[in-house]
N, C-alpha and C positions, 0 to 999 in steps of 0.2 A: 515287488515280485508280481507278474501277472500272470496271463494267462488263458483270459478271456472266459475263464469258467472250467476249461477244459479237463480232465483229469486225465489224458490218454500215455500211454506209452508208445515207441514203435516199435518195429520190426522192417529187419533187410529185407527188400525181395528179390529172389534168383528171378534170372530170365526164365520166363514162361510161367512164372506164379500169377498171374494178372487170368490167365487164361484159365484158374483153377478158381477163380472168383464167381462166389452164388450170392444174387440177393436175395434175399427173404425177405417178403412183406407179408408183418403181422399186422394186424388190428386190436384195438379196443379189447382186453378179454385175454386175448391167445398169450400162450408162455414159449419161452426160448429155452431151450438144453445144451450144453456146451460144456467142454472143458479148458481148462487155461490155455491151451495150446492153438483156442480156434482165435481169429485174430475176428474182432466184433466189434457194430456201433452202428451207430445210427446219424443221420444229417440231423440239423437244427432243425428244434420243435416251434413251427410255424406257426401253431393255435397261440390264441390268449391265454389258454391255459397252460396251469403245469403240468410239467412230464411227469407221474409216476412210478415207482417201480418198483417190485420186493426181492430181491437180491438175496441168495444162501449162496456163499461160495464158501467153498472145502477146498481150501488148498495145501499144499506140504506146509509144514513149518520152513524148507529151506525156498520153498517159493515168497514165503513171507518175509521172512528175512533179507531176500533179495529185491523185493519190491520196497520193501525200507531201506536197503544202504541208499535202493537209487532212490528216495524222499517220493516215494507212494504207497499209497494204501487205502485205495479205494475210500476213504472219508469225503466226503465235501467241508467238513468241519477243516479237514486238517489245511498249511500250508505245502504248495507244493516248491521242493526244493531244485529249483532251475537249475542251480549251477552241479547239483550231482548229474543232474538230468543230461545236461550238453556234456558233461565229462564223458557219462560211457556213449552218448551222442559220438561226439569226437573219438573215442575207442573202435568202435562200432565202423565207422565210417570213414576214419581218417582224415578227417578237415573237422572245419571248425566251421 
């Protein structure tokens, strides 16, 4: 299983969602607010150092439950389950 580290899910985008796109640069210090619905990330962390981060997420139990059938849950411990993943991929999209 790979993955290159990643832990990401996607999302469709409709025409003219790209145009609805803000970046946000924080720094060192600053905190992000959001909820499940904002689509979020960051590029690869370029220092020598590591990324940290302190993370509280309050989600439904049926968001959790959903994020587990498709083999995620935000752990880096866990494995992530590729082939749920390209199923609702291929649901989602219709190819493979």
């Amino acid at each position: 299983e790979g993955g290159g580290g990643s832990h990401a899910l996607c999302t469709a985008l409709q025409a003219g969602d790209e145009s609805n796109v803000r970046q946000v640069e924080i720094t060192r210090g600053d905190i992000t607010v959001h909820d499940q619905r904002v689509v979020h990330g960051s590029g690869p962390n370029s220092s020598p150092g590591w990324r940290r981060a302190y993370v509280l997420a309050f989600r439904t139990a049926e968001m959790v439950r959903e994020e587990r059938r498709l083999g995620f849950s935000h752990s880096h411990n866990d494995t992530f389950k590729w082939d749920a993943f390209h199923a609702w991929k291929v649901a989602v999209d219709g190819e493979a």
